[in-house]
Backbone of each chain as ProteinMPNN parsed JSONL, in Angstrom:
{"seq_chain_A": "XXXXXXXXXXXXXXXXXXXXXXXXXXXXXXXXXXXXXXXXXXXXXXXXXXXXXXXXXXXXXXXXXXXXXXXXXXXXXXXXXXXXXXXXX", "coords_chain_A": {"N_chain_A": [[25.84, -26.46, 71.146], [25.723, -23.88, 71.964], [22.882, -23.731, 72.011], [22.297, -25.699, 74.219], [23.976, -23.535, 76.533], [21.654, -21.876, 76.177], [19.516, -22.68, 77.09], [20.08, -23.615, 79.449], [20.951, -20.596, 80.316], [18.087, -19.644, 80.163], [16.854, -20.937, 82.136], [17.841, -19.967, 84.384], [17.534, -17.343, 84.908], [14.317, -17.578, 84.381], [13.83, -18.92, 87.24], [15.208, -16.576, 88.532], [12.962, -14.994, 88.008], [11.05, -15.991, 89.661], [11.813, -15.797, 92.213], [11.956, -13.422, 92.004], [9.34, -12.571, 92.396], [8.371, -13.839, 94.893], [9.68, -12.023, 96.407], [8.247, -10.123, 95.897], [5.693, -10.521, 96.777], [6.314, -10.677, 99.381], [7.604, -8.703, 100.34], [8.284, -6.397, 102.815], [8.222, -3.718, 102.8], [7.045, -1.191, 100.716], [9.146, 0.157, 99.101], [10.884, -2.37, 99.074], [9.103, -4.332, 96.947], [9.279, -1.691, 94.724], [11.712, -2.826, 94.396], [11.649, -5.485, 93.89], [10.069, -5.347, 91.715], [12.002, -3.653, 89.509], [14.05, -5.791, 89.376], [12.451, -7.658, 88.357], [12.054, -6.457, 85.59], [15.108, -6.1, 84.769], [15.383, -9.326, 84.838], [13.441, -9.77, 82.477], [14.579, -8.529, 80.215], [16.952, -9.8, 80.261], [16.041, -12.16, 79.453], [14.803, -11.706, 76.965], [16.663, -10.332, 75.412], [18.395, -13.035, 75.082], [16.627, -14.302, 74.082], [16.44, -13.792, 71.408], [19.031, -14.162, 70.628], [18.682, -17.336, 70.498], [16.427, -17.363, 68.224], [17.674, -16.055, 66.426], [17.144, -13.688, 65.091], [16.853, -9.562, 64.907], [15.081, -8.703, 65.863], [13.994, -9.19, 68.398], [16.222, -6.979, 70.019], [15.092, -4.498, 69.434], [12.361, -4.634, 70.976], [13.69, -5.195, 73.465], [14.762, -2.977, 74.18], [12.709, -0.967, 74.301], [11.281, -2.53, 77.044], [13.595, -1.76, 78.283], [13.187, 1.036, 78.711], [10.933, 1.564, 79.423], [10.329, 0.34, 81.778], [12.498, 2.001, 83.394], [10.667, 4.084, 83.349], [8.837, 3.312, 84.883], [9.803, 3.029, 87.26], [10.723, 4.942, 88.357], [8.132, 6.207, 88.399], [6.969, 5.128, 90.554], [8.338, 5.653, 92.549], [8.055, 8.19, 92.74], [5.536, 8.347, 93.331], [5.162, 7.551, 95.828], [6.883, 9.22, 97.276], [5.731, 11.356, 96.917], [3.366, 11.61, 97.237], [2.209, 12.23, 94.827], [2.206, 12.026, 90.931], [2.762, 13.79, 88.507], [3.384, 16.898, 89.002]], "CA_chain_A": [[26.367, -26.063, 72.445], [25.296, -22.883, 71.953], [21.369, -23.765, 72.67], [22.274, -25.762, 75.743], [23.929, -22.68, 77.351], [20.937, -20.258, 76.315], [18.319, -22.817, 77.924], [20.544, -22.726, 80.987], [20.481, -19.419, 81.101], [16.634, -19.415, 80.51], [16.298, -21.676, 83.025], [18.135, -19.128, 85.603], [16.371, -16.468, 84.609], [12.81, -17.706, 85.063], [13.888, -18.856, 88.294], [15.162, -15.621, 89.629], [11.601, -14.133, 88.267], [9.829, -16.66, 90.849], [12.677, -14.928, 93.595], [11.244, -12.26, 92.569], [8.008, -12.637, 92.941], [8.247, -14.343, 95.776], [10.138, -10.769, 97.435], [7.078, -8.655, 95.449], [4.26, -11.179, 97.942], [5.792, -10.827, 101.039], [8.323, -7.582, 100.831], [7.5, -6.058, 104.551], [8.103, -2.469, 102.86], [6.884, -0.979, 99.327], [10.627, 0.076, 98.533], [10.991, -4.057, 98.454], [8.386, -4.252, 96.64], [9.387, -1.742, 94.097], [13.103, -3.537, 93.836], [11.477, -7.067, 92.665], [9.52, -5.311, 90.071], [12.741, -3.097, 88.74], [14.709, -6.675, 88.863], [11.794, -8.242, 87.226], [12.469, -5.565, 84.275], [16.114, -6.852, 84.109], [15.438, -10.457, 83.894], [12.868, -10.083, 81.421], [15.161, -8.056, 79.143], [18.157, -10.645, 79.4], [15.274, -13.158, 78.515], [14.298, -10.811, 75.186], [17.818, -10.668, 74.406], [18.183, -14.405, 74.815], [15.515, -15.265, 73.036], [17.061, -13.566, 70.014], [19.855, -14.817, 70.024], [18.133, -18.317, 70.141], [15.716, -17.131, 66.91], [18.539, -15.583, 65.034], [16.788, -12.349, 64.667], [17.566, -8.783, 65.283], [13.996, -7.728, 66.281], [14.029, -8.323, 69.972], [16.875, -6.045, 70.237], [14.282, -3.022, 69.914], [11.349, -4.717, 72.045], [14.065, -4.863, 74.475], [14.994, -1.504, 74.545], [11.804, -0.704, 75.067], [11.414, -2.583, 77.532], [14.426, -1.083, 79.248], [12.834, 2.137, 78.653], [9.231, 1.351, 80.502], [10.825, -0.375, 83.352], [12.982, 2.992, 84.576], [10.264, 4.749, 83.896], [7.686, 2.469, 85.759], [10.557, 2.317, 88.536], [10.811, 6.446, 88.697], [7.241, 6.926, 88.568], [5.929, 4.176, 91.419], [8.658, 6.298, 93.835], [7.726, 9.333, 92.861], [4.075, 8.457, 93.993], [5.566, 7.029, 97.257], [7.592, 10.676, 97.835], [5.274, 13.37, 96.9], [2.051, 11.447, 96.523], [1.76, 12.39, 93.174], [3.384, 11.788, 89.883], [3.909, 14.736, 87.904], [3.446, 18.028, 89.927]], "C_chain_A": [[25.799, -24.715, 72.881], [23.587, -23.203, 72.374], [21.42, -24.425, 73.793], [22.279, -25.1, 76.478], [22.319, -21.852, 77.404], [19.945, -21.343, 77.081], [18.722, -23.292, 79.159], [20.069, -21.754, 81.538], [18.651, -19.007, 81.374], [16.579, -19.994, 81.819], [16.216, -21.206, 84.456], [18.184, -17.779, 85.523], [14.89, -16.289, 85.329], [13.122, -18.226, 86.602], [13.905, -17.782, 89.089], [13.497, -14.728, 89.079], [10.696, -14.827, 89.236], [10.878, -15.915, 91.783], [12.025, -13.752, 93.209], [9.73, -11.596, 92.663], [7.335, -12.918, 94.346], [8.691, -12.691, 97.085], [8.957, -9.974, 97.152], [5.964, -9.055, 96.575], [4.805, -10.551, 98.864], [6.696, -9.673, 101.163], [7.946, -6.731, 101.639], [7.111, -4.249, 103.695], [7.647, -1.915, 100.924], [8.247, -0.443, 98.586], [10.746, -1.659, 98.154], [10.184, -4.302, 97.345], [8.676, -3.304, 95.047], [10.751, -2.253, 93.267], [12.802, -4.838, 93.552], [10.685, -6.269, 91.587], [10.839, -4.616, 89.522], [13.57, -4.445, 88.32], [14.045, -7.729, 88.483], [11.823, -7.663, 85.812], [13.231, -6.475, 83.617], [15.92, -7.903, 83.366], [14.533, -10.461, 82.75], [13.582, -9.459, 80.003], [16.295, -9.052, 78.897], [17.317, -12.108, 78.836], [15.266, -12.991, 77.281], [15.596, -11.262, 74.675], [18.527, -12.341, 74.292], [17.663, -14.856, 74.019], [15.98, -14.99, 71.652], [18.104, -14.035, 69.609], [19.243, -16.497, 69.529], [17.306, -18.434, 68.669], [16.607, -16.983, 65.826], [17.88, -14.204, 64.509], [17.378, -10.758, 65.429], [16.084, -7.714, 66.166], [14.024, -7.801, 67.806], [14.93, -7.456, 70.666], [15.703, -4.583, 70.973], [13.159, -3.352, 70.585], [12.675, -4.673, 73.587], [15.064, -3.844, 75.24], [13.916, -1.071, 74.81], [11.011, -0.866, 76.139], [11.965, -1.79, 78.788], [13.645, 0.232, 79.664], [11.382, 2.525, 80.043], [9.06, 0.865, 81.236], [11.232, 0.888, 83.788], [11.591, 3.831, 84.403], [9.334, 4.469, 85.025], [8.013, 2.822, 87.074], [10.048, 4.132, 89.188], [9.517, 6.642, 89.192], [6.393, 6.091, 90.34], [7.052, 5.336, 92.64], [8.596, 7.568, 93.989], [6.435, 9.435, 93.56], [4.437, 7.865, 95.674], [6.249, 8.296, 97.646], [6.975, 11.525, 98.022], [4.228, 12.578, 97.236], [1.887, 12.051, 95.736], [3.008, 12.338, 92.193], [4.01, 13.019, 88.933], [2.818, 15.796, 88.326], [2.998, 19.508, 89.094]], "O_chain_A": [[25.455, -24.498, 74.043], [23.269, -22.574, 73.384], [20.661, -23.976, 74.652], [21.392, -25.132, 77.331], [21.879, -21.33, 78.428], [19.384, -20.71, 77.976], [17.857, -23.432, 80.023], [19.318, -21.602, 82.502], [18.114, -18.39, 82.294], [16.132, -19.231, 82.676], [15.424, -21.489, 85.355], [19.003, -17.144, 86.188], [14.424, -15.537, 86.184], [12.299, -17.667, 87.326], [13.152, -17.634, 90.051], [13.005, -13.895, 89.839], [9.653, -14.283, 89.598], [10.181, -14.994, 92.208], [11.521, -13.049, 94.085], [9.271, -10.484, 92.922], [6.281, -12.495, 94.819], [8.172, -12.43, 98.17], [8.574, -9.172, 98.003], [5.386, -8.177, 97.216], [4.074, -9.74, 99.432], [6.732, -9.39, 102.361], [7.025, -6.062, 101.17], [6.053, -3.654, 103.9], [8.179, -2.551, 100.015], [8.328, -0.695, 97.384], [10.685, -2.06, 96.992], [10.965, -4.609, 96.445], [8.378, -3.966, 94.052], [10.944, -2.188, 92.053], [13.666, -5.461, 92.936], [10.766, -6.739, 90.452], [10.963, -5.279, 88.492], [13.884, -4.508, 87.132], [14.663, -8.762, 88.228], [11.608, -8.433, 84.877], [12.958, -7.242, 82.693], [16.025, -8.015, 82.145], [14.875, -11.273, 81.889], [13.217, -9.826, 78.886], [16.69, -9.28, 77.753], [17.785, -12.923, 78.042], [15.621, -13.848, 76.472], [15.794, -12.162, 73.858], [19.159, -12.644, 73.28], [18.055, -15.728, 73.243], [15.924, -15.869, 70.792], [18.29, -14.351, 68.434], [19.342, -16.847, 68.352], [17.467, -19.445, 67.985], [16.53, -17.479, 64.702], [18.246, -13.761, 63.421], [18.193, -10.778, 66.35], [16.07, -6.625, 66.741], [14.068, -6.777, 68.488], [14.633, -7.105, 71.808], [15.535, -4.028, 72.059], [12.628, -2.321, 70.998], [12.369, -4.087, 74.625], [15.75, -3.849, 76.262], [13.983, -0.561, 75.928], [10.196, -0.011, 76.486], [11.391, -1.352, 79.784], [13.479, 0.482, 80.858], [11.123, 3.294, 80.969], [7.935, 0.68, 81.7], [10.483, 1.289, 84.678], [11.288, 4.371, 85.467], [9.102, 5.255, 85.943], [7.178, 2.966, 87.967], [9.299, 4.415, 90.124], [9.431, 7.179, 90.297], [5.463, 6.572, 90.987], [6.43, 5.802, 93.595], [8.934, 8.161, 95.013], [6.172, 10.396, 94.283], [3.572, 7.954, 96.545], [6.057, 8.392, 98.858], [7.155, 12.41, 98.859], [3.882, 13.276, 98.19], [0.968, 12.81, 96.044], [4.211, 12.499, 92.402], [5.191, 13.231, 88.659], [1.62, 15.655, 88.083], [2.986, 20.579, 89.702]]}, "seq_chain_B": "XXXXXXXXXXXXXXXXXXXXXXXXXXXXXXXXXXXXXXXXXXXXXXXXXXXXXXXXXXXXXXXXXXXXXXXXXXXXXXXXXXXXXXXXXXXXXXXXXXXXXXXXXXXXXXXXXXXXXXXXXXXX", "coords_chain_B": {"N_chain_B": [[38.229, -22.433, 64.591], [35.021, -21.723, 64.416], [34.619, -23.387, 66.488], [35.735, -22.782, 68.451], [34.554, -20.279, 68.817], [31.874, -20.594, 69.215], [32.487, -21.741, 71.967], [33.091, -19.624, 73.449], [30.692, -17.682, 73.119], [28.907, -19.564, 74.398], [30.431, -19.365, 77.425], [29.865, -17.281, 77.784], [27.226, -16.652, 77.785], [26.327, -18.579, 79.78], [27.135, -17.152, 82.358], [26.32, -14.871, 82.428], [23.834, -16.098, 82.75], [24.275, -17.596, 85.642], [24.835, -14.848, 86.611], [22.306, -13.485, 86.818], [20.921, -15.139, 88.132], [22.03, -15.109, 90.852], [21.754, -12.193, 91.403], [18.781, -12.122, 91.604], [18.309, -14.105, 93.384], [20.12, -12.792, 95.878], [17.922, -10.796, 96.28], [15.787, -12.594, 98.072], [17.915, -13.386, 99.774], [19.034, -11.506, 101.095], [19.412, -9.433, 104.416], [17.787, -7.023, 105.276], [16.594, -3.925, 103.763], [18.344, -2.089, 102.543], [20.206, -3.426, 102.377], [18.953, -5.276, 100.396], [19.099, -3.96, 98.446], [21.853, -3.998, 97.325], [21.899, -5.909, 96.095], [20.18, -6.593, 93.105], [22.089, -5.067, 91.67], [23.83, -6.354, 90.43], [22.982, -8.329, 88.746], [22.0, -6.717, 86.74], [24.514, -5.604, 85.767], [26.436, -7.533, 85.628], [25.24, -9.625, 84.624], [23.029, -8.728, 82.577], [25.376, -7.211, 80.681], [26.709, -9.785, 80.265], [25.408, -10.979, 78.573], [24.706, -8.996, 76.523], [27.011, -9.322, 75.445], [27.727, -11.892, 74.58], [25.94, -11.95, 72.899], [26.663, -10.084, 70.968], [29.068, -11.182, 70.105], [27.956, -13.14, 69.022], [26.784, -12.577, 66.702], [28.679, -11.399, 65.379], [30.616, -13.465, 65.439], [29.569, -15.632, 64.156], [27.451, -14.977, 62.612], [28.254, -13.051, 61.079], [27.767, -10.351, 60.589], [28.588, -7.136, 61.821], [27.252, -5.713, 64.671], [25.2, -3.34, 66.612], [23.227, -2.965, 68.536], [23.318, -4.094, 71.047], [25.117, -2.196, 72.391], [23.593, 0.401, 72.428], [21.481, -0.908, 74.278], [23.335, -1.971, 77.004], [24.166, 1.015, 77.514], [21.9, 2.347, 78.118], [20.908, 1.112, 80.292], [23.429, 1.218, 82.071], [23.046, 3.849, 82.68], [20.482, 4.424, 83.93], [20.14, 2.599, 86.179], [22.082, 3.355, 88.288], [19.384, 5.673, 88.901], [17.566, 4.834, 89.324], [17.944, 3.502, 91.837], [19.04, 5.241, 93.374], [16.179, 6.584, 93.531], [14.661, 4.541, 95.077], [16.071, 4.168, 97.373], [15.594, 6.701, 98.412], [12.589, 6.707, 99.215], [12.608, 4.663, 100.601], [13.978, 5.713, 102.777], [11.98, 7.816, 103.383], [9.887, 6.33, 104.42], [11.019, 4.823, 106.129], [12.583, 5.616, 107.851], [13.203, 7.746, 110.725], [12.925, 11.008, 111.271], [14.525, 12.736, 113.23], [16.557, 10.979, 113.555], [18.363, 11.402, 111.673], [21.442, 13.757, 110.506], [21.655, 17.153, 111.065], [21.299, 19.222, 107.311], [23.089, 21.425, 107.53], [22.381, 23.366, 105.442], [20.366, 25.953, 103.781], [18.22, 23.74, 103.054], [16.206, 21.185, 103.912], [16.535, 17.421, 104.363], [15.96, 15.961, 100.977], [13.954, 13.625, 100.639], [12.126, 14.759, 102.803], [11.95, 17.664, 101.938], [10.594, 19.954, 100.351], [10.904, 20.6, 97.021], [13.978, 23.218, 95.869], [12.246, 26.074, 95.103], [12.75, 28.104, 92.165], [13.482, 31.188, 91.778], [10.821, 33.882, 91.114], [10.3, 35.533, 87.504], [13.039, 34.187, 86.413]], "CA_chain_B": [[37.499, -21.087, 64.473], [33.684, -21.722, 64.92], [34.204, -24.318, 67.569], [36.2, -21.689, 69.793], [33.854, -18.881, 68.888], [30.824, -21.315, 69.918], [32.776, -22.281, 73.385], [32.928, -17.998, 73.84], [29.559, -17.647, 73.536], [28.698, -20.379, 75.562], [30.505, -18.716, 78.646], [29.372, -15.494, 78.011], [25.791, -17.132, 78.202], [26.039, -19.241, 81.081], [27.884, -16.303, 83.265], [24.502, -14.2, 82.296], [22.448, -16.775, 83.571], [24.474, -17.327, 86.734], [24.837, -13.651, 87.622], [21.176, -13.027, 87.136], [20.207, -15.905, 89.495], [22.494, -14.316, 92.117], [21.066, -10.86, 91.477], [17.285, -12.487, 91.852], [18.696, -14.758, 95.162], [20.448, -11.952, 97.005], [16.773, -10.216, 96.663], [15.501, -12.965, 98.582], [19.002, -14.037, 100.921], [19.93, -10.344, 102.502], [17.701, -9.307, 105.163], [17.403, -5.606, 105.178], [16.055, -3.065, 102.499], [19.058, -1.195, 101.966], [21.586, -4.325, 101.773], [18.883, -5.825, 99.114], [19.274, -2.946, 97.233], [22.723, -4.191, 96.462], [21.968, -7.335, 94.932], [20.582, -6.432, 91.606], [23.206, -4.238, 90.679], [24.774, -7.609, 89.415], [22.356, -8.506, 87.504], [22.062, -5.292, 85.9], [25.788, -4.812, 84.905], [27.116, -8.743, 85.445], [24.055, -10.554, 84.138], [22.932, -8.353, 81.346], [26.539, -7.419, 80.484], [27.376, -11.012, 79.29], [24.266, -11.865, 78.109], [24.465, -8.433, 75.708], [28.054, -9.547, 74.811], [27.17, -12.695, 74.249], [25.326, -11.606, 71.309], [26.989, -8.965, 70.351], [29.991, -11.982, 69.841], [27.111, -14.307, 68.495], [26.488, -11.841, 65.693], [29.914, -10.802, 64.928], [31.441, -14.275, 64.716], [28.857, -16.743, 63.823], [26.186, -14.589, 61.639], [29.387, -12.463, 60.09], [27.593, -8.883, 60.673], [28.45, -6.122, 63.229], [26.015, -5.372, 65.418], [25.496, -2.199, 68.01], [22.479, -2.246, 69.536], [23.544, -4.192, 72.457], [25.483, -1.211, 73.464], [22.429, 0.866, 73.276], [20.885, -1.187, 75.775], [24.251, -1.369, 77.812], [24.582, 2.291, 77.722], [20.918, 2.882, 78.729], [20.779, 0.32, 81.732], [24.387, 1.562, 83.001], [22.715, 5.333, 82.857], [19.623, 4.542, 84.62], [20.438, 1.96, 87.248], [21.551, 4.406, 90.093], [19.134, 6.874, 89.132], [16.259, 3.932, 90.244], [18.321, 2.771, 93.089], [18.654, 6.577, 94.244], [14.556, 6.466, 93.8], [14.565, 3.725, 95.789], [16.864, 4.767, 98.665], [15.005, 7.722, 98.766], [11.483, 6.065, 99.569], [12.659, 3.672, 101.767], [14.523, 7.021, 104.117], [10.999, 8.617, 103.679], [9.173, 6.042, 105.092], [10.721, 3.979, 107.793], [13.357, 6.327, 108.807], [12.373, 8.804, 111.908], [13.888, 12.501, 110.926], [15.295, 12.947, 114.064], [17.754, 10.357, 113.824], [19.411, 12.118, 110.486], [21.87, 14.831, 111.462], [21.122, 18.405, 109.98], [22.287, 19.234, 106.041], [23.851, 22.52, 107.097], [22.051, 23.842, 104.27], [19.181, 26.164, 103.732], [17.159, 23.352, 102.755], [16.536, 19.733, 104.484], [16.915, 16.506, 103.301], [15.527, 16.154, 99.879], [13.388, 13.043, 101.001], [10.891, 15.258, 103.429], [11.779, 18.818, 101.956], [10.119, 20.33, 98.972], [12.102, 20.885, 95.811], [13.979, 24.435, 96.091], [11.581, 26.622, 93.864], [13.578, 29.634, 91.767], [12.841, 32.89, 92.089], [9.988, 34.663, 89.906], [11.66, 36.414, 86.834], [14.529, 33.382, 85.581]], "C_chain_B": [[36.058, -21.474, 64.872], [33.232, -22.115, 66.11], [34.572, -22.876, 68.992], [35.228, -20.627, 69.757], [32.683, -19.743, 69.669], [31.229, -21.419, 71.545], [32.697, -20.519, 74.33], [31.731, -17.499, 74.129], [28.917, -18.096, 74.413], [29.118, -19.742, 77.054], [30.189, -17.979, 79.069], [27.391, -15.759, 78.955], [25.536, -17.625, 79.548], [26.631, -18.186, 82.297], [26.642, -15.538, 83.065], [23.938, -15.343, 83.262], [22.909, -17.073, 85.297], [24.433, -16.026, 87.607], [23.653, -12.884, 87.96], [20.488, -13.666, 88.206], [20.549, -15.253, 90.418], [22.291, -12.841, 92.17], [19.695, -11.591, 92.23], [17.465, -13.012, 93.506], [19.353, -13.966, 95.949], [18.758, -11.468, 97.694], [15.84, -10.833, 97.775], [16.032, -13.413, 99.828], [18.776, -12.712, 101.696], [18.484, -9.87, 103.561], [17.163, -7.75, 105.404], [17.537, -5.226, 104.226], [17.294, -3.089, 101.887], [20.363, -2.612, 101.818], [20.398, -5.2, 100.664], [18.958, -4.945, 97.722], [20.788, -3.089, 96.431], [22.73, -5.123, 95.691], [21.696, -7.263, 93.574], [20.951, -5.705, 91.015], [23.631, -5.374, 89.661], [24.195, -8.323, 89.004], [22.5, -7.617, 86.549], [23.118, -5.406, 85.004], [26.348, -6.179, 84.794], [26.48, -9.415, 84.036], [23.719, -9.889, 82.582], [24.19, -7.724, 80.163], [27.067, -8.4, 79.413], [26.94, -11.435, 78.747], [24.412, -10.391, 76.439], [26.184, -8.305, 74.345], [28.261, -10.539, 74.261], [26.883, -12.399, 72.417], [25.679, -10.867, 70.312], [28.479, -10.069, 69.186], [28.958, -12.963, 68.487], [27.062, -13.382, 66.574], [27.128, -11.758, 64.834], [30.4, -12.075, 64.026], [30.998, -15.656, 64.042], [27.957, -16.222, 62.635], [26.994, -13.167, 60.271], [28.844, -10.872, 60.089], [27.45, -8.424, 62.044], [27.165, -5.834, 63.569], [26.11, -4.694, 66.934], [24.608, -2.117, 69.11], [22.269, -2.621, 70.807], [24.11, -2.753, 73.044], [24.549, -0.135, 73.673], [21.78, 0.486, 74.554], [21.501, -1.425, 77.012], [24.113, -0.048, 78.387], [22.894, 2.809, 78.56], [20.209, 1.729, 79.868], [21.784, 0.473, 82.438], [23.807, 3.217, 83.302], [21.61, 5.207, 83.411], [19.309, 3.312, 86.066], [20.858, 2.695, 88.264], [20.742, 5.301, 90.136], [17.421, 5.981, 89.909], [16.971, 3.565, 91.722], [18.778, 4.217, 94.588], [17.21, 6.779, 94.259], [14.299, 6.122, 94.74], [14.849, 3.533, 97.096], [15.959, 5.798, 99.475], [13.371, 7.34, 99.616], [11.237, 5.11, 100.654], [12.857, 4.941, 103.354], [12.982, 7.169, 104.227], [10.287, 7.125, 104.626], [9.426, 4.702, 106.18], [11.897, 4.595, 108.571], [12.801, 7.72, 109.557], [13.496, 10.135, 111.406], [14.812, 12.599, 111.869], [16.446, 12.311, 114.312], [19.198, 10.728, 112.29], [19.8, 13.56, 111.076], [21.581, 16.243, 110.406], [22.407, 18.858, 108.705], [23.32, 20.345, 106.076], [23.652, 23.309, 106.077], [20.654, 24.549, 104.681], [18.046, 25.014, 103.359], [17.433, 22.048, 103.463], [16.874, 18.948, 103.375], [15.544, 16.453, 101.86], [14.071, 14.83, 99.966], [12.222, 13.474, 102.164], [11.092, 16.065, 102.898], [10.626, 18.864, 100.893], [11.277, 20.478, 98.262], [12.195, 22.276, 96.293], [12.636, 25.047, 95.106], [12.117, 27.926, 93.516], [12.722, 30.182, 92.206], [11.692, 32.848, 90.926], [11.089, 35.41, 88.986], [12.732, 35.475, 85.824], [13.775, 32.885, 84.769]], "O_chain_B": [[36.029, -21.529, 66.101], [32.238, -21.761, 66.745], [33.953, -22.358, 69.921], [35.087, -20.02, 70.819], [32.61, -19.499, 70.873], [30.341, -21.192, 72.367], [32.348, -20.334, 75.496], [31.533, -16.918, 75.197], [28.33, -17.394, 75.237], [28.203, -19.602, 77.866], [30.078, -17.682, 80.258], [26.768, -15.363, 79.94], [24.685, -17.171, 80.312], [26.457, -18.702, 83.401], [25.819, -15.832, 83.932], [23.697, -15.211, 84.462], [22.079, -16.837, 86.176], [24.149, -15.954, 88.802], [23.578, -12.015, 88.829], [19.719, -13.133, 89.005], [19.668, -14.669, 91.049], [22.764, -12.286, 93.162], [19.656, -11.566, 93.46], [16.959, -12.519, 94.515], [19.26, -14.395, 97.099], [18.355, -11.598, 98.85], [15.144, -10.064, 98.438], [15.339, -13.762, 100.784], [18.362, -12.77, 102.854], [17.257, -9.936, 103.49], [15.993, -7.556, 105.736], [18.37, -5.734, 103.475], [17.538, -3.822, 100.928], [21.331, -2.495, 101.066], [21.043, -5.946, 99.928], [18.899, -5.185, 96.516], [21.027, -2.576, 95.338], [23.449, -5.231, 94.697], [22.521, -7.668, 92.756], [20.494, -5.417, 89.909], [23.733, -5.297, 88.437], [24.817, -9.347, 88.72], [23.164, -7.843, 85.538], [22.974, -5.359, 83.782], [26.919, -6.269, 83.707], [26.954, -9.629, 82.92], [24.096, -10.456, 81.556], [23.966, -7.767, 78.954], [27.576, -8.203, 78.309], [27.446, -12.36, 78.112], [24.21, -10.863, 75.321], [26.424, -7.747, 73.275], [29.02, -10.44, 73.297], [27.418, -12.588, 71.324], [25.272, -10.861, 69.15], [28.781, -9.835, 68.015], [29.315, -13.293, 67.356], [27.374, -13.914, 65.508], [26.767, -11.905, 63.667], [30.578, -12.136, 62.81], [31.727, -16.518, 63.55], [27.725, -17.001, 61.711], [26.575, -12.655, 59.233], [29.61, -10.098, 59.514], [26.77, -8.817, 62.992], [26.182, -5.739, 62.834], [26.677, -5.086, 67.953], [24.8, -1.571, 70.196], [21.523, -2.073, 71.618], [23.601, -2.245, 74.043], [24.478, 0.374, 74.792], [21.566, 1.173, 75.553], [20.862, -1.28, 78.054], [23.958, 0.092, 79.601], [22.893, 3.59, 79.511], [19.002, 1.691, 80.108], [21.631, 0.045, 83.582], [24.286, 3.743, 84.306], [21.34, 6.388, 83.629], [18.295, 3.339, 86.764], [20.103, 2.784, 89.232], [20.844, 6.041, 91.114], [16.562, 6.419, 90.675], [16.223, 3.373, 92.68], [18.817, 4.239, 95.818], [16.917, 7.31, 95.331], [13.751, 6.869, 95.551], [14.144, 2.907, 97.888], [15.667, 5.803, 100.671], [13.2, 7.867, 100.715], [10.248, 4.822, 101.329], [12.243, 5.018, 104.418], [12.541, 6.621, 105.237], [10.415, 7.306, 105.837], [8.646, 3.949, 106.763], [12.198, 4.224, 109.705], [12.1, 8.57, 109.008], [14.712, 10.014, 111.257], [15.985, 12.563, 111.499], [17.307, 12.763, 115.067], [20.371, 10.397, 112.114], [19.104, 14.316, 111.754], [21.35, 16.203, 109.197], [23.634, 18.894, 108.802], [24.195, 20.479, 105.22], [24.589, 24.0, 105.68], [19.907, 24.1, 105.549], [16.888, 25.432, 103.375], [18.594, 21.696, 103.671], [17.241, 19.194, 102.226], [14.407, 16.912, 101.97], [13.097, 15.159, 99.288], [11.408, 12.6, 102.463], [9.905, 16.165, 102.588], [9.874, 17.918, 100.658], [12.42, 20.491, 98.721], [11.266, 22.811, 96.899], [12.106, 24.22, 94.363], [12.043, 28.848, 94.328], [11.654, 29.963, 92.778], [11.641, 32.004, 90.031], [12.216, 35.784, 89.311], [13.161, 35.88, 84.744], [14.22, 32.169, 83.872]]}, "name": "protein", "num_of_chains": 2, "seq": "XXXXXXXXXXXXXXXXXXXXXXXXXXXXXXXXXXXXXXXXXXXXXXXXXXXXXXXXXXXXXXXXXXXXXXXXXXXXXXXXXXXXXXXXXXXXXXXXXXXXXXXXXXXXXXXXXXXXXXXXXXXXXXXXXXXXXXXXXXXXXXXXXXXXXXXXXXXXXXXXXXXXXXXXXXXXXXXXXXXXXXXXXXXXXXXXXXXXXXXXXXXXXXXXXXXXX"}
């Protein structure tokens, strides 16, 4: 029962990463633009941690903290270059 | 016991996967910037939430050892989610809002979205 739900949830997961791909093509403004890639981060981290539970291991825990980690900064640094034009000052 | 812990998990899971779709499908339903900027909050805190409790349950009551480092990744996606969505806010003001239609900060300095950063004094 337990692997039905998780390839549910995969299933609505990879969907919302085509939604958000689909907002990254045609988002009119680069703010849109960088809010499907920050909620492409997400879903790919509740994928990671999905997937572990599905394996039974404890290792994608720390790929998906790192993850987490190199998404805000990705997120910080793409609007910092949209504010100042430039990234670190 | 296993069956109920299995049926726990199970909800936890499938409530993840629903609240991330409806994070991902607001991004595409609302029609202005600043109202899609609310949609994946609930992914963020719904979606990854149940999905990191989920496991945290999966661990506990099926694999018989505690396990924390969901709340690491809780604790460091509830601490950096408004500080992207204040990024984000900010970038959008700078570039499709006209200055003139924001009213003045009353402050030595403007808004933080055209000013410069203050810069201290020489000396501190």
């Amino acid at each position: 029962m337990i692997a039905a739900a998780l390839y549910f949830a995969f299933a609505c997961f990879g969907i919302g990463l085509l939604l958000c791909m689909a907002r990254l093509v045609i988002g009119p403004d680069s703010a849109d633009r960088i809010l499907a890639l920050d909620t492409m981060v997400i879903n790919v981290i509740a994928l990671m941690v999905l997937y572990g539970i599905l394996q039974g291991t404890a290792i994608y825990f720390e790929a998906s903290i790192l993850v987490a980690m190199v998404g805000f900064v990705s997120t910080v640094a793409y609007c910092r270059f949209v504010l100042r034009g430039d990234i670190i000052e | 016991m296993t069956d109920i812990a299995q049926i726990v998990i199970s909800i936890f899971i499938v409530l993840a996967g629903i609240f991330g779709l409806v994070g991902s499908y607001g991004l595409i339903k609302l029609r202005d910037t600043m109202q899609r900027l609310h949609a994946p909050t609930k992914s963020t805190t719904l979606g990854i939430g149940s999905a990191l409790i989920a496991s945290m349950f999966y661990s506990l009551l099926i694999r018989g050892t505690l396990s924390f480092h969901e709340l690491l990744i809780t604790l460091f996606l509830f601490l950096t989610a408004p500080v992207s969505a204040h990024f984000i806010a900010k970038a959008y003001i700078l570039r499709n809002t006209d200055r003139k239609d924001l009213p003045e900060t009353g402050t030595a300095f403007d808004w933080s979205a055209y000013d410069d950063p203050p810069v201290p004094p020489k000396g501190d």
